[in-house]
NUZA-826357 format. One record per residue: residue in three letters; x, y, z of N, C-alpha, C in turn. Coordinates in steps of 0.02 Angstrom, whole numbers, padded with zeros to 5 digits, always signed. Atoms other than C-alpha are relative to their C-alpha. Layout:
BEGIN
ALAXYZXYZXYZ;...
This chain:
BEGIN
UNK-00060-00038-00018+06659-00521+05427+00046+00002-00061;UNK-00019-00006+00074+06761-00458+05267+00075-00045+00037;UNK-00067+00041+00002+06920-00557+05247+00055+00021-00035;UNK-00052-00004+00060+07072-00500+05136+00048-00067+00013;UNK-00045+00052-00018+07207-00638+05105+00075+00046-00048;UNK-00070-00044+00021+07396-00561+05067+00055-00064-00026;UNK-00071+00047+00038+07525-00662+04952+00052+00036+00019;UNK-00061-00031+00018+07715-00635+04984+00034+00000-00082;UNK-00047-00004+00091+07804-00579+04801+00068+00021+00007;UNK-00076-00003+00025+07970-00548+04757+00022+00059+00046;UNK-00050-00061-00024+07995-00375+04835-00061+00030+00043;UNK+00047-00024-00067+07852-00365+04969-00078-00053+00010;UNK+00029+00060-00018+07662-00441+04976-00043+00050-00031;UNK+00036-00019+00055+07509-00422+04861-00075-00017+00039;UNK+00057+00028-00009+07336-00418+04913-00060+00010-00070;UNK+00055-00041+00055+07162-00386+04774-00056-00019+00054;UNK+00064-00023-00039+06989-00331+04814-00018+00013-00047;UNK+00038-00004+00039+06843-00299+04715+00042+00051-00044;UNK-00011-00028+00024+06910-00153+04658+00085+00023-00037;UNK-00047+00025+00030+07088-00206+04601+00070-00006+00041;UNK-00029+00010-00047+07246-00260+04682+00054+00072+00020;UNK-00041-00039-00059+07374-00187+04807+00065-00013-00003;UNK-00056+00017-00026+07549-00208+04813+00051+00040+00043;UNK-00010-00027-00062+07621-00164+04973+00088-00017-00004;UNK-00059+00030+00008+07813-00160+04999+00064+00057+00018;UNK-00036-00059-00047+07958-00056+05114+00054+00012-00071;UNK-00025-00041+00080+08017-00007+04905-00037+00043-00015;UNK+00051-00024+00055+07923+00141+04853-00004-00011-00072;UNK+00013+00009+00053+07969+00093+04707-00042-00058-00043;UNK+00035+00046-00007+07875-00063+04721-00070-00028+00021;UNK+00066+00003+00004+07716-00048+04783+00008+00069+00087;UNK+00015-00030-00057+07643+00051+04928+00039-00016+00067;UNK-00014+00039-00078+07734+00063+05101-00027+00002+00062;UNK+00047-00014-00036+07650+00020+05249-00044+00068+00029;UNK+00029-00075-00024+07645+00176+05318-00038+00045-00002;UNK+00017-00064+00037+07586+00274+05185-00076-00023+00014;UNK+00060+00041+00014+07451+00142+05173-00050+00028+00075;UNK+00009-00009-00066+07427+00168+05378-00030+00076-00012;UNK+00020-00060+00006+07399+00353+05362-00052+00029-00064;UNK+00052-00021+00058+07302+00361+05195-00075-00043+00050;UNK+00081+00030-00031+07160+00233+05286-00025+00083+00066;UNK+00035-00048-00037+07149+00362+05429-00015+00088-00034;UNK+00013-00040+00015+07161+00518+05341-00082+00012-00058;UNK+00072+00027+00066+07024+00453+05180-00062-00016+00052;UNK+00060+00005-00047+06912+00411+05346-00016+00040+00033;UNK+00024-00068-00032+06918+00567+05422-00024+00033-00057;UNK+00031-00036+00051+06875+00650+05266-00062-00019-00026;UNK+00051+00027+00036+06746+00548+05202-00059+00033+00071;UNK+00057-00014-00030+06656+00576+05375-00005+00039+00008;UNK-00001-00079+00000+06692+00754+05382-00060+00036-00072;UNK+00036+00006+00046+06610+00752+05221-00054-00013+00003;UNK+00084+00015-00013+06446+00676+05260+00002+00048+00054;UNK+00056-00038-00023+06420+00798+05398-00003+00042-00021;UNK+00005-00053+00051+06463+00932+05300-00070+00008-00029;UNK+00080+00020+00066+06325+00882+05167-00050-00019+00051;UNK+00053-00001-00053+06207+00827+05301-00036+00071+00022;UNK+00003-00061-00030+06222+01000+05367-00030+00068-00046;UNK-00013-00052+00050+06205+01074+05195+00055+00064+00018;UNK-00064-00055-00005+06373+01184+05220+00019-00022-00057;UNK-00011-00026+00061+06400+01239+05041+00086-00010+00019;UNK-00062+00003+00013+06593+01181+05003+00013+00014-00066;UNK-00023+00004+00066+06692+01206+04829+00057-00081+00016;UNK-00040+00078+00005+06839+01073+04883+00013-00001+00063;UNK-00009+00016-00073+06909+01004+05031+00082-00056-00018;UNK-00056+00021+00008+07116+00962+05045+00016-00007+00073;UNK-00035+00014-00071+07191+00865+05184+00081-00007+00001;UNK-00075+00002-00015+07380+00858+05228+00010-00022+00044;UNK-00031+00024-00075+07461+00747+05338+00070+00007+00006;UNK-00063-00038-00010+07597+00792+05426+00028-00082+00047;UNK-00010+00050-00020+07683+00628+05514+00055-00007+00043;UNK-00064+00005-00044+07788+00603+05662+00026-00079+00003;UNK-00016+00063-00004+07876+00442+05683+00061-00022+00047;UNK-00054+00000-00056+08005+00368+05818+00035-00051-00033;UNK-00052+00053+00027+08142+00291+05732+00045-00045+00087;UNK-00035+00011-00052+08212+00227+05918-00062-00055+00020;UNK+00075+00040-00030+08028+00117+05920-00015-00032-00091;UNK+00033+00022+00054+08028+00026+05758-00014+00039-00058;UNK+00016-00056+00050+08017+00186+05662-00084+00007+00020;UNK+00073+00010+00001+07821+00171+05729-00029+00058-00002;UNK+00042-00050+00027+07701+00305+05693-00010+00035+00074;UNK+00022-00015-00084+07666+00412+05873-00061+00029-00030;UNK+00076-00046+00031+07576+00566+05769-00009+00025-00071;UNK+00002-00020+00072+07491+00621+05638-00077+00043+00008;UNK+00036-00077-00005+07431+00810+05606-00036-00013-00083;UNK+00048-00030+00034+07275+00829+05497-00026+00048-00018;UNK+00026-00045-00018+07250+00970+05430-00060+00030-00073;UNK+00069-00036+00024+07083+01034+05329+00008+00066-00029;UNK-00002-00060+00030+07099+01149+05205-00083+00007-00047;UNK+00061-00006+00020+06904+01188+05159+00006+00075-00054;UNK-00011-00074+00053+06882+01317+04999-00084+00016+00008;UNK+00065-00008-00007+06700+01391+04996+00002+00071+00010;UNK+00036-00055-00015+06582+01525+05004-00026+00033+00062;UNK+00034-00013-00063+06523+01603+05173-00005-00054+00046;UNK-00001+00049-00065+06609+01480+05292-00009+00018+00079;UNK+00003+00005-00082+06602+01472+05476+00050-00020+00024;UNK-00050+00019-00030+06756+01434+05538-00007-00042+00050;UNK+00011+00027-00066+06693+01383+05715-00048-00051-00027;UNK+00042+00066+00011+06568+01271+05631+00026-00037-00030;UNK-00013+00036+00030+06687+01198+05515+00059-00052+00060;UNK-00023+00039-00053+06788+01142+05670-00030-00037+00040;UNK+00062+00039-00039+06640+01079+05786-00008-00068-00052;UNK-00001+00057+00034+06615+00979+05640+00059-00063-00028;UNK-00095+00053+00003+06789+00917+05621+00017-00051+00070;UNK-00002+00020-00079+06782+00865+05818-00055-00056-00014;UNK+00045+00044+00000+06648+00767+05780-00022-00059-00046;UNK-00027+00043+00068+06694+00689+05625+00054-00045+00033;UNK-00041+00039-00036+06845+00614+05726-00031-00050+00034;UNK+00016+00048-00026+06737+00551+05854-00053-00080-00044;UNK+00032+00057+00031+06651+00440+05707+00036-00029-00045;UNK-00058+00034+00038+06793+00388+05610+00035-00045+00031;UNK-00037+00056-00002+06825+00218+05618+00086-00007+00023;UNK-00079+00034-00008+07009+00209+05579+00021+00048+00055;UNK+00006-00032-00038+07021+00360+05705+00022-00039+00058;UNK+00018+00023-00048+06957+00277+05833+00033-00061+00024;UNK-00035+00062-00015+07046+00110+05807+00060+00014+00011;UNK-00091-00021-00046+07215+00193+05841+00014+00051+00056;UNK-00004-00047-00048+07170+00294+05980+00022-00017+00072;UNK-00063+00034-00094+07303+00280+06144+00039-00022+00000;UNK-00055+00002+00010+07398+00230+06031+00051+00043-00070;UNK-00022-00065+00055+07421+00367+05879-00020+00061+00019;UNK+00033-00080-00016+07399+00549+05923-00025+00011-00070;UNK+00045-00034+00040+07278+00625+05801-00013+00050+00017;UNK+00017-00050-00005+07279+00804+05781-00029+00022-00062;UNK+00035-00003+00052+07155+00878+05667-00001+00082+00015;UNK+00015-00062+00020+07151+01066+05610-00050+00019-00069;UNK+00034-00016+00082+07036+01156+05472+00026+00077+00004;UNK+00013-00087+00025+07063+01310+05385-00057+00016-00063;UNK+00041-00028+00062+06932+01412+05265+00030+00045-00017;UNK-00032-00039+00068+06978+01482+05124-00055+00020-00041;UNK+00056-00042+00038+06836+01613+05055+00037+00004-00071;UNK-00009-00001+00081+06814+01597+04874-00055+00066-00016;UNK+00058-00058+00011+06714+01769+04791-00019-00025-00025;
């Protein structure tokens, strides 16, 4: 079972990982704040799996841009309720209806998704954008 361990520092709390450390901290100017942190894990996991079925599927992409849009209840902790996903796919001879089916189904396999579900709304949109 992976483990991280988190130090407190001067102006928030520090974790590292193979791939180099983290510093987390309600300063943007200071390191990452939760939040952002909160919404980058789910958005980078919807994409990544959106991504493999994509390529699974062979559906020819050029890029693929997500945008989150973020609601939050300052009257609850400031806590996160929702957060709009939305799929901006560039490419050649898309499908629209297939790039959504596959977006629906990319959700249902995304981890971080799934671990905040009942209690984060997750709305996910795509658009295509024909390239000549």
């Amino acid at each position: 079972m992976p483990q991280l361990q988190f130090y407190l520092k001067n102006e928030g709390v520090r974790t590292s990982t193979e791939f180099g450390q983290l510093n987390i901290s309600p300063d943007e100017e200071k390191g990452f704040r939760p939040f952002q942190l909160m919404v980058s894990s789910i958005a980078s996991c919807s994409l990544s799996v959106y991504r493999q079925i994509l390529d699974k599927q062979r559906i020819e992409y050029e890029d693929i841009k997500v945008t989150a849009d973020i609601t939050r209840n300052e009257a609850e902790a400031n806590r996160i309720e929702k957060i709009h996903l939305h799929f901006v796919v560039k490419g050649s001879h898309l499908d629209e209806d297939k790039l959504t089916k596959n977006l629906e189904l990319s959700s249902k396999n995304c981890s971080m998704v799934q671990s905040v579900k009942g209690c984060i709304e997750i709305e996910e949109t795509v658009e295509a954008i024909e390239l000549d």
